[in-house]
C-alpha positions in Angstrom: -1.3 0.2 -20.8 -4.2 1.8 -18.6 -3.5 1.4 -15.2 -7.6 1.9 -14.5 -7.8 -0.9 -17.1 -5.8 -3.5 -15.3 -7.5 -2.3 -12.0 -11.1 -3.0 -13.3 -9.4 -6.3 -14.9 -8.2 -7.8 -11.6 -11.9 -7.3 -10.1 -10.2 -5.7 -7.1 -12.6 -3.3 -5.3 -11.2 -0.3 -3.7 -11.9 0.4 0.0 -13.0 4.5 0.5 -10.0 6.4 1.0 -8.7 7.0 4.6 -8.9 10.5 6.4 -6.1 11.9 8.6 -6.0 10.6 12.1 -3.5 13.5 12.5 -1.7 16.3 11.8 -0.3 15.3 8.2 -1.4 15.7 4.2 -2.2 11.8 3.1 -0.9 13.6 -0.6 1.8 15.2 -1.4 2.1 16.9 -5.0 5.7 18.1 -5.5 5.9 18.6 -9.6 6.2 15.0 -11.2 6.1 13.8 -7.7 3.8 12.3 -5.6 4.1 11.6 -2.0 1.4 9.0 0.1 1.6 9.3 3.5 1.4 5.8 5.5 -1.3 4.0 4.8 -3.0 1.0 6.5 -5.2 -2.2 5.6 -8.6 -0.6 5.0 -11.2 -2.8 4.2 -14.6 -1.7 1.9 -16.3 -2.0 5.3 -13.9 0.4 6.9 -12.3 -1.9 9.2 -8.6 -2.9 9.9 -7.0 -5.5 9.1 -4.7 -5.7 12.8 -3.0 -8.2 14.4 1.3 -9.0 14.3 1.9 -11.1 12.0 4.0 -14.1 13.1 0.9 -14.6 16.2 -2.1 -13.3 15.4 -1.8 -13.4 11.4 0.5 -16.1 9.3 2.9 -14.7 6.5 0.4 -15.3 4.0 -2.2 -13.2 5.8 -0.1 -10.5 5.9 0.9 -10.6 2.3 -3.0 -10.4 2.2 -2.7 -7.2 4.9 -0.3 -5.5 2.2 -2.4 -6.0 -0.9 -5.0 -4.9 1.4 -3.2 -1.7 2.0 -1.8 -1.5 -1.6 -5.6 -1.0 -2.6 -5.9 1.8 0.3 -3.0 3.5 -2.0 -4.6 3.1 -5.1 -8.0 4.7 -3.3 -5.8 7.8 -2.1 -3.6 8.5 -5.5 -7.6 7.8 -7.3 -9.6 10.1 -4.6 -7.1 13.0 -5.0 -5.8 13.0 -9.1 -9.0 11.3 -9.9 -7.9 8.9 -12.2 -4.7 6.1 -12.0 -3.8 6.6 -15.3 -2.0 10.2 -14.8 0.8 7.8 -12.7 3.8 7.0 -14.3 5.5 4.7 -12.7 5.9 3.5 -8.8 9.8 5.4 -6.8 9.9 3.9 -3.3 7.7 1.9 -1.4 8.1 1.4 2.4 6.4 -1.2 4.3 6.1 -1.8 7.6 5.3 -5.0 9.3 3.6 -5.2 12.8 5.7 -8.9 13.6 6.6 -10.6 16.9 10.5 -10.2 16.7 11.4 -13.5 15.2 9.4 -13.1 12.5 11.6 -12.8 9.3 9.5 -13.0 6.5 9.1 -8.8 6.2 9.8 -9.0 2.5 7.4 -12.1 1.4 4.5 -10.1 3.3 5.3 -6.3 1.7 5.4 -8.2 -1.9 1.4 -8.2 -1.2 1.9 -4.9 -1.9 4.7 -4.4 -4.7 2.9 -7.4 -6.8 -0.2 -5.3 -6.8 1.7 -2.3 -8.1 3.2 -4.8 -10.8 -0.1 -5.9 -12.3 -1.0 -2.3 -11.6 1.3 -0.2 -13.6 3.7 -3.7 -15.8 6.7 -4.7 -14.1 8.5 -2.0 -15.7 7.0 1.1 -13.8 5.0 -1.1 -11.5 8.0 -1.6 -9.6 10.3 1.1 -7.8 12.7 0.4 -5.2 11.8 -0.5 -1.6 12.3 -1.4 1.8 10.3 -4.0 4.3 11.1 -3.4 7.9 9.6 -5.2 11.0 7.7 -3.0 13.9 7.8 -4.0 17.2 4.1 -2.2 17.1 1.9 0.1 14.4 -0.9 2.3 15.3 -3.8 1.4 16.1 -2.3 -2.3 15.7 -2.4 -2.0 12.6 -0.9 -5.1 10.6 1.0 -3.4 7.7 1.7 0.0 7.0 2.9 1.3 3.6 4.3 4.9 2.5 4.8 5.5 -1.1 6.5 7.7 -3.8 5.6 8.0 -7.7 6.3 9.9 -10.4 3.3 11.4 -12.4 2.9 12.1 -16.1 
């Protein structure tokens, strides 16, 4: 399975990678590991997808928001080991919704994110374990934000 295949498959088009907005590496290389920095909802125009979801955006388009970020992933890990297909298999995701504080839906909006990853990489290494958390606020007012860890070949 060719994770660069599936990508092309999907018709998914991958925003430009994202350059620090501060003191941090967006990649981390650590042997068979591979460390993304948080990540927001970039879109091919370069724009944000912002708003809390739960006022300004609906579950659904914050699912949307954390595909939208997944892609921003998959631009990072492609832009710095130039191809998809030298990842293994998806660790740890972490996402982090901007939500009003009764929002509960954290899970059902981060899985815009993890189904990527599955149709990405199969459900076997497409899927690591993970945590969706709600933010009282995220830079820049961002909607989601996503950190991830894989393991490379």
């Amino acid at each position: 399975m060719s994770a660069e295949k599936n990508l092309f498959d999907l018709g998914l088009t991958l925003p430009e990678p994202p350059t620090p907005k501060g003191v941090y590496k967006p990649v981390l290389i650590d042997g068979k590991h591979c460390y993304i920095s948080g990540q927001g909802p970039y879109l091919s125009d370069g724009n944000l997808i912002t708003g809390k979801v739960g006022k300004d955006l609906d579950a659904e388009q914050g699912k949307e928001a954390a595909q939208q970020v997944g892609l921003t992933i998959l631009a990072t890990l492609k832009a710095h080991l130039g191809s998809l297909d030298k990842v293994k298999r998806v660790i740890k995701v972490l996402g982090m919704v901007n939500a009003v504080p009764e929002f509960e839906k954290h899970p059902y909006v981060i899985n815009g994110c993890s189904e990527l990853f599955a149709k990405i990489w199969g459900e076997d290494n497409g899927i690591g374990v993970r945590s969706a958390v709600g933010m009282g606020s995220l830079p820049n007012n961002i909607s989601v934000e996503i950190e991830a860890l894989f393991e490379l070949h």
